[in-house]
ZALO-747059 format. One record per residue (C-alpha): z, x, y; residue in one letter. Coordinates in steps of 0.2 Angstrom, whole numbers. Example, Ala and Ser with C-alpha at 12.3 -4.5 7.8 and 13.67 -1.06 7.14 Angstrom:
ZALO-747059
w | u | v | residu
39 | 62 | -22 | A
36 | 68 | -5 | S
//
This chain:
ZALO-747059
w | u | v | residu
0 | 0 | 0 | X
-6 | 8 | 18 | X
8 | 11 | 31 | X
0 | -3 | 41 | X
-1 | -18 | 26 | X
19 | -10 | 21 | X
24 | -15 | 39 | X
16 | -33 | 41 | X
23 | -35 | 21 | X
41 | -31 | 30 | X
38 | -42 | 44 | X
33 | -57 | 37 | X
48 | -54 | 23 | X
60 | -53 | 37 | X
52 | -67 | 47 | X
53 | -78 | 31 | X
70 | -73 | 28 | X
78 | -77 | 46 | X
68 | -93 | 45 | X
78 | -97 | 30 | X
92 | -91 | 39 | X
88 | -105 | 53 | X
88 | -89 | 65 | X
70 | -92 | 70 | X
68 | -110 | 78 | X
51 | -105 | 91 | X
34 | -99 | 89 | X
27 | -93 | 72 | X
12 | -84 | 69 | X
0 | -89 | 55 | X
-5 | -71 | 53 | X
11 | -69 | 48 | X
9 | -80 | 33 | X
-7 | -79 | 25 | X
-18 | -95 | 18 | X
-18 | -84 | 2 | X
-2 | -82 | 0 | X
7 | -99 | 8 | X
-3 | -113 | 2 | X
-9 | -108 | -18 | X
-12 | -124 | -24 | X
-28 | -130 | -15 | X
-17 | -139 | -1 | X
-27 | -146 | 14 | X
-22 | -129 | 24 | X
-31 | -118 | 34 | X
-26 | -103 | 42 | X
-25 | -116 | 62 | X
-20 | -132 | 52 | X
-11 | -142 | 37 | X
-15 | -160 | 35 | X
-1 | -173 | 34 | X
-1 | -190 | 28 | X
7 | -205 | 37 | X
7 | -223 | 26 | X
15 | -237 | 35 | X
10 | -258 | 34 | X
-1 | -257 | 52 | X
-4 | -275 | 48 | X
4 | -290 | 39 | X
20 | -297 | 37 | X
28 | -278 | 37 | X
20 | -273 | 55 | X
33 | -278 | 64 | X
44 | -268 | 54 | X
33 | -253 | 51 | X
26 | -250 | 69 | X
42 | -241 | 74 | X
40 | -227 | 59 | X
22 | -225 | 63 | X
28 | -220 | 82 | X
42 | -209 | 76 | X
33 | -200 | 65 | X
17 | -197 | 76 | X
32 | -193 | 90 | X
40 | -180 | 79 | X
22 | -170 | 74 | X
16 | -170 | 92 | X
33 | -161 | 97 | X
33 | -149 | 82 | X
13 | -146 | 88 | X
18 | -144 | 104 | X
30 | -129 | 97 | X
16 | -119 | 88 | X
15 | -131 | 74 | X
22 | -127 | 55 | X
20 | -105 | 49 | X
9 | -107 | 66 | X
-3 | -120 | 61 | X
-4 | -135 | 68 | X
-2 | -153 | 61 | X
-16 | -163 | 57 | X
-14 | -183 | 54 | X
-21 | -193 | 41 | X
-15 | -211 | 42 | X
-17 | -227 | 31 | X
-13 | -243 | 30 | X
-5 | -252 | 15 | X
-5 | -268 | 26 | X
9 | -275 | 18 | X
0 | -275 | 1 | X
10 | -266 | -14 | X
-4 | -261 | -26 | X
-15 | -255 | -6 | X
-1 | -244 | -5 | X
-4 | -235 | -21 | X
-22 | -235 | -20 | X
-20 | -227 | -1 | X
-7 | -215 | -7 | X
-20 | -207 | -22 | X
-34 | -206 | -9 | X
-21 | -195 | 4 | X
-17 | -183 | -12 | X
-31 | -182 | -21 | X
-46 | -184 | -8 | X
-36 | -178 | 7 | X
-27 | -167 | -2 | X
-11 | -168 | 11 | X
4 | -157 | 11 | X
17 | -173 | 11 | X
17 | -190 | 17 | X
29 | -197 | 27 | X
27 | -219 | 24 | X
33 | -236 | 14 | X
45 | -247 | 19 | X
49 | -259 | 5 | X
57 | -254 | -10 | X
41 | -261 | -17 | X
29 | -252 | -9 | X
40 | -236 | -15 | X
39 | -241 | -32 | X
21 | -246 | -33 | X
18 | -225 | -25 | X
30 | -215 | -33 | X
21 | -214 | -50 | X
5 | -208 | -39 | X
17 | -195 | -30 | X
24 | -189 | -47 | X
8 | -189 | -56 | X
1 | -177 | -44 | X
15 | -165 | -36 | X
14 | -176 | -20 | X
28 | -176 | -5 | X
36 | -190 | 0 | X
49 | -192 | 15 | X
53 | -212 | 12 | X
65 | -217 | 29 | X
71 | -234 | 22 | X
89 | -239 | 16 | X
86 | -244 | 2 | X
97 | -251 | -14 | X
97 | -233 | -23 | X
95 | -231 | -41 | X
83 | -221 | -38 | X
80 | -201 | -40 | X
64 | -189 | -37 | X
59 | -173 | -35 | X
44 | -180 | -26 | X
56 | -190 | -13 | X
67 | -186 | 2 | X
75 | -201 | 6 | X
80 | -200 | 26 | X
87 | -219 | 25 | X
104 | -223 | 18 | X
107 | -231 | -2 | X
117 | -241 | -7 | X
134 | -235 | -8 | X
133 | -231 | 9 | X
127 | -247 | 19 | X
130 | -261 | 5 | X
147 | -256 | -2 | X
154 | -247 | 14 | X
146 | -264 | 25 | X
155 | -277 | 13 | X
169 | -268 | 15 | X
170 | -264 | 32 | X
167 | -287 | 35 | X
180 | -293 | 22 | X
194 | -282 | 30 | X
188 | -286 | 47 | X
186 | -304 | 47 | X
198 | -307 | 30 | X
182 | -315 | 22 | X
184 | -322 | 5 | X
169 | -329 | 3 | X
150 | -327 | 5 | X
133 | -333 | 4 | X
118 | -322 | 0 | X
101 | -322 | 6 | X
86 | -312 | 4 | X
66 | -309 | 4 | X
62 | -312 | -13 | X
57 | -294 | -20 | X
66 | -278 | -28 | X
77 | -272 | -12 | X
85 | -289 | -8 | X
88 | -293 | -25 | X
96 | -278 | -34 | X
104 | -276 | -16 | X
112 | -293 | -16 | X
115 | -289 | -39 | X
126 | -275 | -29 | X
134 | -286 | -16 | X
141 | -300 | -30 | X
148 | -287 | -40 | X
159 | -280 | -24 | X
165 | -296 | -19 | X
169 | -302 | -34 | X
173 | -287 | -45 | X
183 | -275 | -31 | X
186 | -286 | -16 | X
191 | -302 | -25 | X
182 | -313 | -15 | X
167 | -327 | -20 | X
149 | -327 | -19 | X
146 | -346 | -15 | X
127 | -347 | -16 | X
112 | -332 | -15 | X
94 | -338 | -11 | X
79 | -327 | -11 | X
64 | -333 | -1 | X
44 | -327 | -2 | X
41 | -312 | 8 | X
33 | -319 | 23 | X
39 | -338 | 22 | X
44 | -346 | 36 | X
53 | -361 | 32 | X
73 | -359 | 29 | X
76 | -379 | 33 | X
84 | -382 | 13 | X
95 | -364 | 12 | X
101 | -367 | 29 | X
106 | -387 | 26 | X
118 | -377 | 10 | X
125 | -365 | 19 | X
133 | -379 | 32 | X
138 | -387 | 17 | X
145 | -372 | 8 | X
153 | -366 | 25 | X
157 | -346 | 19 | X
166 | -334 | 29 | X
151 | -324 | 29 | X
133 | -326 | 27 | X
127 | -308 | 20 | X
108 | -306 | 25 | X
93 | -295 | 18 | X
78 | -306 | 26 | X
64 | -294 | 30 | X
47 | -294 | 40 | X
42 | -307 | 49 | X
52 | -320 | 42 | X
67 | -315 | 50 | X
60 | -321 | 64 | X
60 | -340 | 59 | X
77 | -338 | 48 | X
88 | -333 | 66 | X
78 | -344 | 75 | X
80 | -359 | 64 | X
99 | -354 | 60 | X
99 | -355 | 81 | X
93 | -372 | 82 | X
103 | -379 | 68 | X
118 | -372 | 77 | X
124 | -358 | 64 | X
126 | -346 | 81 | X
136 | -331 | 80 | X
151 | -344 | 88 | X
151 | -355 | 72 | X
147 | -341 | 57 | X
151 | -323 | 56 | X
136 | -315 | 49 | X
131 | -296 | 43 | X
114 | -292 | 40 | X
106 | -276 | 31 | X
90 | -278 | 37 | X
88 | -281 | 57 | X
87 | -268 | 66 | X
79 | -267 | 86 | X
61 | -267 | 78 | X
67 | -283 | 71 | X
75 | -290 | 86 | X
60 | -288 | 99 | X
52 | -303 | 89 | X
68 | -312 | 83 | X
76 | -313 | 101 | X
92 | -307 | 105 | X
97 | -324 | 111 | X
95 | -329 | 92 | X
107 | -315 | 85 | X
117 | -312 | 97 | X
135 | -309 | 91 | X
130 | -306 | 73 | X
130 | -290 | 64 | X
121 | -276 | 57 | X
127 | -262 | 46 | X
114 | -248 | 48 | X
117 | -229 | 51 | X
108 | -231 | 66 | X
107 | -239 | 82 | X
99 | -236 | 99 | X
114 | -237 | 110 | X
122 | -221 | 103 | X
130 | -211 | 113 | X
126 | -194 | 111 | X
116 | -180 | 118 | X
102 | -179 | 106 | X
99 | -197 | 104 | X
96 | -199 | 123 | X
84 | -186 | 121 | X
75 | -194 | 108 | X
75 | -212 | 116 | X
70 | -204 | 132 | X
55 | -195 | 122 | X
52 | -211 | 112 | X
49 | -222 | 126 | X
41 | -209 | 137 | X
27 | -208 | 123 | X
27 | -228 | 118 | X
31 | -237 | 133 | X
47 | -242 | 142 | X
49 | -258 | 132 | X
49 | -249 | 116 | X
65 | -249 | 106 | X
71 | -238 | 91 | X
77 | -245 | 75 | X
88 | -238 | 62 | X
72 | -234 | 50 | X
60 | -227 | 65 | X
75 | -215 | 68 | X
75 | -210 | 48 | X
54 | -209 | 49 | X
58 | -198 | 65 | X
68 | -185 | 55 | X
55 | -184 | 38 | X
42 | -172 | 50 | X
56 | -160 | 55 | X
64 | -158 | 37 | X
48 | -154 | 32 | X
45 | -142 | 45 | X
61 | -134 | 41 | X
59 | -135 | 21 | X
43 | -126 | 22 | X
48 | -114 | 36 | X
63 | -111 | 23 | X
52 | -109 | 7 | X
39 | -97 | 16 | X
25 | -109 | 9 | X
16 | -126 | 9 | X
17 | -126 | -11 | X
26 | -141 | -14 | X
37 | -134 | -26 | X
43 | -121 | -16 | X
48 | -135 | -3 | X
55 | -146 | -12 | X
66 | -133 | -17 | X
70 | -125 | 0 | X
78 | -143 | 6 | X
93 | -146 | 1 | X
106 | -140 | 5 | X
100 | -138 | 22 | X
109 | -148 | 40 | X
96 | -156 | 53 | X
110 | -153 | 66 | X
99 | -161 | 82 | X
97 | -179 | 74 | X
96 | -193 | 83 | X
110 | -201 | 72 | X
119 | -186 | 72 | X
120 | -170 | 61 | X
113 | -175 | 41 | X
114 | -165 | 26 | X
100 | -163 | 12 | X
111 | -165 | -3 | X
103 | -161 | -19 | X
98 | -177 | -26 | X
86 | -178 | -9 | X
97 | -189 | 1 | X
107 | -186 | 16 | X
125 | -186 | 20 | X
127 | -198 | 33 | X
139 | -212 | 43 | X
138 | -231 | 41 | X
139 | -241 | 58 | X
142 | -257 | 61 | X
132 | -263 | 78 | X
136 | -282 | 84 | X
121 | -287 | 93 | X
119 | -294 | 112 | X
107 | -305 | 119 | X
98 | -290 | 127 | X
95 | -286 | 110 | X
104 | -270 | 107 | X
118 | -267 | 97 | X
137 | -261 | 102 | X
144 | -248 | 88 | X
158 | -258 | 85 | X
162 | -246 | 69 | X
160 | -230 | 63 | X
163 | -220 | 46 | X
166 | -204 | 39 | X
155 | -197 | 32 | X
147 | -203 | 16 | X
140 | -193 | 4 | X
125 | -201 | -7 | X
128 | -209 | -24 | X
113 | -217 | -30 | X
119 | -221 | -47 | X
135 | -228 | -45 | X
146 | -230 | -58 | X
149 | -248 | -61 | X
134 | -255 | -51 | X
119 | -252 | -64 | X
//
């Protein structure tokens, strides 16, 4: 090896290594990391470039819900652009639509890996779109960053989850309601597909199992529906302490709006909801929520230094009517993990970053500092946000924090 090839070998070593270190957070050249050497399984990376996948409903019943990821996530690569990119090369964006259409999801999640050959995907919302992709991402090596809670029972080497599972926003949300408003008995409600129902599965066993209380009634109704007249009419009759919500999309616009008119307002029923979040809420109305609940991990109104930066950023680049939602944050962080994975690995090769990952703290999030654990989800906080008729939410609680148990014990 010449003198001149021993010193660039040594500088791009040490440049790797402080990287790993999270010592070098500016400007990296791509001459220090060769194509060759970075990216040795045919990748879509050039020496200037790597192509990254975004996969979001643009259209249908999960738009109104989806929107906000697709602006985080387009946020978050235009800022890590604008600081010379990932091992210096820029990031290119190759979006699709699975326009709220399970098996469009799989079918647009094949084309981004075996056409476009990207380097991950950040996308899905629903648990059903996740499911209906992750044997495409498995099948092929592919990397997903999934920002949705979600009801957990789930584990991948192909996934990074950036939303919150079960055990914390289901079991630490119940909890958080039962000793707060000494509720004894609920009534469930959900979108009719796999997050809603094994969600709720969770839910009854909580109450009934660990919190002696009772589940008095649990309706699932067709994604997208619109009409809540019959479940509505049983929960007056049943009158619960709580009404425990997982309605999602669109339809959550005529469920609070419906639940207004027939007089369940937040004055008459103490509600907590595990799906609205402000995406939701700039259809629903905050006059039509206000004074009910929402266990998230995140909400707008946070009080912190980087979270002002990012809503600053956020509307700066979507308007000033834009809000941010729980799961827009999460899609916010999936770019800059992977920036920071691959910086970490010294390569694109996505077993090399999947490796790099955990282990490792995103110190400026939005929500607050998250932890990579090894089973690919993140050490994070419950909140609980009570909303207002300006449709943001006060944190009226906060956790500890909760480390992620997919499988718990007890709840399979």
């Amino acid at each position: 090896m010449s003198t001149l090839n021993r010193r660039g070998f040594i500088k791009g070593a040490m440049l790797g290594a402080m990287m790993a270190a999270g010592l070098v957070t500016g400007h990296v050249f791509a001459a220090d990391f060769p194509t060759a050497k970075v990216n040795t399984t045919g990748l879509a990376v050039t020496d200037t470039t790597v192509k990254v996948g975004i996969l979001h409903s643009a259209t249908g019943t999960m738009a109104i819900s989806e929107t906000g990821s697709i602006q985080a996530e387009k946020l978050a690569i235009e800022q890590i652009n604008a600081m010379g990119g990932i091992l210096g090369r820029k990031i290119e964006i190759v979006q699709e639509d699975g326009a709220s259409d399970w098996p469009t999801f799989a079918e647009k999640a094949k084309k981004l890996l075996e056409k476009d050959k990207v380097a991950s995907v950040m996308g899905c919302w629903t648990s059903a779109s996740r499911k209906a992709v992750l044997p495409v991402f498995e099948k092929d090596n592919g990397l997903l960053f999934y920002p949705t809670f979600y009801e957990g029972l789930e584990q991948s080497k192909n996934v990074f989850y950036t939303g919150q599972e079960a055990t914390q926003q289901i079991l630490a949300g119940v909890d958080w309601i039962a000793k707060e408003k000494k509720a004894k008995t609920f009534y469930l409600i959900g979108s009719d597909y796999i997050w809603p129902r094994t969600s709720m599965k969770i839910a009854r066993k909580h109450i009934e199992q660990h919190l002696g209380g009772k589940v008095v009634g649990e309706e699932y109704i067709a994604l997208g529906d619109t009409q809540f007249g019959s479940v509505i009419n049983k929960i007056k009759l049943k009158k619960p302490d709580v009404i425990y919500a997982a309605v999602v999309g669109g339809s959550n616009v005529a469920w609070f709006k419906q639940l207004n008119a027939a007089g369940l307002n937040s004055s008459k029923q103490t509600m907590l909801t595990i799906s609205v979040t402000e995406d939701e809420v700039l259809g629903i109305g905050g006059e039509n929520l206000a004074g009910f609940y929402s266990a998230m991990k995140y909400f707008q109104s946070q009080d912190n230094p980087e979270n002002k930066k990012f809503v600053e950023a956020f509307k700066k680049r979507w308007g000033k009517d834009a809000v941010i939602g729980d799961v827009t944050q999460a899609a916010y962080l999936g770019p800059w993990l992977y920036k920071a994975a691959v910086e970490r690995a010294g390569s694109f090769d996505v077993d090399k970053v999947q490796a790099a990952l955990p282990g490792y703290t995103l110190k400026e999030a939005p929500e607050g500092p998250v932890t990579v654990e090894a089973n690919h989800h993140l050490t994070t906080k419950l909140r609980i946000g009570q909303w207002g008729k300006d449709g943001q939410a006060k944190v009226v609680y906060t956790s500890d924090y909760i480390k992620p148990d997919p499988f718990p014990k007890g709840y399979q």
